[in-house]
N, C-alpha and C positions, 0 to 999 in steps of 0.2 A: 796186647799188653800195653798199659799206659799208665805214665808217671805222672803224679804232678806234686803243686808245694799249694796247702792251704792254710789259712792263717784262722785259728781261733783262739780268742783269750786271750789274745795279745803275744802267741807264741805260734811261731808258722813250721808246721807237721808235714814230714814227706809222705807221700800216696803210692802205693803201686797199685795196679788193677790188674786182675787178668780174666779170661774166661768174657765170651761175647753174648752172651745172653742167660737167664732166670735171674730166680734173687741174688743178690748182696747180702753176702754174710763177710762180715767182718773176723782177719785171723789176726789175735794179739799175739806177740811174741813173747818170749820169758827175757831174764836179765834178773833184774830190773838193771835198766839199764845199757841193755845190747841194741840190736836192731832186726828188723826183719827178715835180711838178708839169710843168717843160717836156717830159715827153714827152708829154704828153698837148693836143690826143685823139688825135694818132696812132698812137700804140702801144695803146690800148684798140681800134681794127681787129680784133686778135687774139685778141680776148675770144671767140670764137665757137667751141663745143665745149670749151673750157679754162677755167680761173677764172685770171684774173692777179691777184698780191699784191705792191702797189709797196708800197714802205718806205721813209722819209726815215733815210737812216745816221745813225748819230751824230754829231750835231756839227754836224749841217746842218738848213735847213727849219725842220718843228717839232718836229724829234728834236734839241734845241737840249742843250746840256751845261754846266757849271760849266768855265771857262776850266784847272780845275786835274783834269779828266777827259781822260784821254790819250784821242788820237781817229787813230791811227796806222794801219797796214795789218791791223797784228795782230791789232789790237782789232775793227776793221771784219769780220774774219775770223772773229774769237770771233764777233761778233755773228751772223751770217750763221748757222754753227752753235747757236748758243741757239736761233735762228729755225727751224731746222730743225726740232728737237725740239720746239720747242712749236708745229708746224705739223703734228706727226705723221707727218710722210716720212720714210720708209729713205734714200732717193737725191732728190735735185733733178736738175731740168729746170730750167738757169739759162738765162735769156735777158739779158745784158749790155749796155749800151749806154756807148762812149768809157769813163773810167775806170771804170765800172758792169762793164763786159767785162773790163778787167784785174784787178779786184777777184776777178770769178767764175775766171779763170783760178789768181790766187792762191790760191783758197779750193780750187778742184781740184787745185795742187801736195800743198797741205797735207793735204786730205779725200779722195783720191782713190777710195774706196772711196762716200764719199755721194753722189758725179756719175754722172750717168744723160746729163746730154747737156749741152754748151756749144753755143747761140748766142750770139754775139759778132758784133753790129753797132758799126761805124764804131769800131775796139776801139783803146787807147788802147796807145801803143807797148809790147810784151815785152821790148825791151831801152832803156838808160839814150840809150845814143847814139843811139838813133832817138827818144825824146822831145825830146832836144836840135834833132834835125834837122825835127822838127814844130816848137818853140817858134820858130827859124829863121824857119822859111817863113811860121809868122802872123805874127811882126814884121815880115814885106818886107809883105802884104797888107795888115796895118794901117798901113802908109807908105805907100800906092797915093795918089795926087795928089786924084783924085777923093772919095775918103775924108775926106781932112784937109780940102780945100775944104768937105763937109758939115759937116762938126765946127765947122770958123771958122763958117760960115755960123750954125749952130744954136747958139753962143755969144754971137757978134753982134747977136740976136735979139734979142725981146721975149720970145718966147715962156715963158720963165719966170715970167715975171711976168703975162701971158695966162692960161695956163693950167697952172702946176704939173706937172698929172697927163701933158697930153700931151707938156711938156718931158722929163718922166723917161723915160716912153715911147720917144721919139724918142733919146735918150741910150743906152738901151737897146740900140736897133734897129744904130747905130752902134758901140756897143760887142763887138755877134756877127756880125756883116756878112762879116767875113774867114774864116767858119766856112762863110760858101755859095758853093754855085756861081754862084747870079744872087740876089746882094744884093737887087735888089728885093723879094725872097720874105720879106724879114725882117719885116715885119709882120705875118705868116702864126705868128709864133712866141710860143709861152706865155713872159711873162716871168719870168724866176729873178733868184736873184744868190748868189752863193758866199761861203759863209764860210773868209776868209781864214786866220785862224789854223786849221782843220780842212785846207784844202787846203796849204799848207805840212806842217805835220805830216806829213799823208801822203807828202808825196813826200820829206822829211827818212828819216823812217822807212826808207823802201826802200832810201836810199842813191845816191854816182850811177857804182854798178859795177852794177847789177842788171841779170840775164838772165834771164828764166823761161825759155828757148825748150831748154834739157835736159832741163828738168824736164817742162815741157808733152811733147817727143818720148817719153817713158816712160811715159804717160795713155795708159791703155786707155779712151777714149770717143768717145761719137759726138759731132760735131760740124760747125759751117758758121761761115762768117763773112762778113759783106755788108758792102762798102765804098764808097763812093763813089769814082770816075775822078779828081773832084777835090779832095778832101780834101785841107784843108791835112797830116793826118796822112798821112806818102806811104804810094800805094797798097804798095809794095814793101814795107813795114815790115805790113802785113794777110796780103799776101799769104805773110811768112817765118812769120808767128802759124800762116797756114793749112798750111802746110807741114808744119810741126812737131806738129803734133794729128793730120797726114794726113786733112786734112776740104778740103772744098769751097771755092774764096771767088768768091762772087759779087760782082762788080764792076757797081756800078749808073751808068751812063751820064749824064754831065750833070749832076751831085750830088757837093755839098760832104758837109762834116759831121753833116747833119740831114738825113737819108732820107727821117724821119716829117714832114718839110715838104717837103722837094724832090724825092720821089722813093716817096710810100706804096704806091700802087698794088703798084710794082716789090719795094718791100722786103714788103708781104703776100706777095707773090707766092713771094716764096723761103722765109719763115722757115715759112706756116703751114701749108705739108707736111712739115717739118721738128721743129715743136714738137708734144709729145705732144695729143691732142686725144680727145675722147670717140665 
């Protein structure tokens, strides 16, 4: 495994590598706005005959930016292309994860001659009114009765003044809950946090008329996309992405938003005959 910090565009992106020999495919994270870090370790699974290259986007992580650096789709798009060319590939093999997946979708409307193949796990809605109908359904799940009892309860507490570290932890846990299929699992999960002004921006930027799913239908590429049964994202909104690309969707049984927690096995099981491998 190896780190580094590259600078393109005038904005310096951190690197992680892992995996000692085949191709480089690149893994986008979701957010907009997080960092690489919560996929991990389950998305390093796939490390085996492949090199994977996470990247914290602009504006997230420790790819941190001047508040007066645009950090929009655009620009997350330019960046992806700088990255290409200082990675040396003709074509990418993108593997996406939630808005990691829409990002790669964008960057193939736009690059469509540099895509070699789209994986898109748990991919974050193609059209405006289906992000609306996801934001929906996680604000019913973060009102579930049982929820807001832990929250009283973990305010109520001492535990802040205990222990700090496992107050925020615990805050955490509660704060992604509505993302899985069995809540309990949330401890299992690498913590992030998203920067807000990066994730607004982005989804400013798009606007809230956007449909990729034209554009995606005229992509000559290979592709799949793995979703979770129960993602708060509906399954039907994966399944029109998978449509439109004329690829595969593998619906994983039992699984919220986080595959690489609730579901790895099954998610190895689809993408790594799927991604290029040595």
């Amino acid at each position: 495994m190896t780190t580094r910090e590259r600078t393109v565009r005038g904005v310096t992106l951190f690197e992680r590598q892992v995996g000692s020999e085949g191709p480089l495919v690149p893994v986008l994270h979701g957010g907009p706005g997080a960092h690489h870090d919560y996929l991990l370790p389950g998305f390093d699974a796939l490390a085996t005959g492949r090199q994977l290259v996470y990247y914290d986007q602009r504006g997230g992580g420790k790819s941190a930016v001047d508040r007066s650096v645009p950090v929009g789709w655009r620009e997350q798009v330019a960046d992806l292309e700088a990255l290409r060319e200082a990675w040396g590939l003709e074509q990418l093999d993108l593997c996406g994860y939630s808005w990691g997946a829409l990002l790669a979708m964008l960057y193939a409307t736009e690059h469509p001659d540099r895509v070699a193949s789209l994986a898109l796990v748990s991919p974050a809605p193609a059209r405006f009114d289906e992000r609306q109908a996801f934001e929906r359904r996680l604000a019913e799940r973060n009102q579930a009765p049982a929820l807001l009892a832990a929250r009283q309860e973990l305010q109520e507490s001492d535990l802040r003044q205990r222990d700090p570290a496992a107050f925020a932890r615990r805050l955490f846990e509660l704060a992604v809950s509505g993302y899985f299929h069995d809540p309990a699992r949330v401890d299992e999960m690498t913590p992030f946090r998203v920067t807000g002004r990066t994730q607004t921006e982005v989804w400013a930027s798009l606007g809230d008329d956007y449909d990729l799913r034209p554009a995606l239908s005229r992509l000559q590429v290979r592709a799949i996309v793995v979703h979770g049964d129960d993602d708060p994202i509906p399954l039907a909104s994966a399944q029109a992405t998978a449509a439109a690309l004329g690829a595969e969707c593998v619906v994983l049984p039992d699984c919220g938003h986080v595959p690489h927690v609730e579901a790895l096995p099954e998610l190895v099981a689809a993408l790594d005959p799927f991604l290029p491998r040595q």
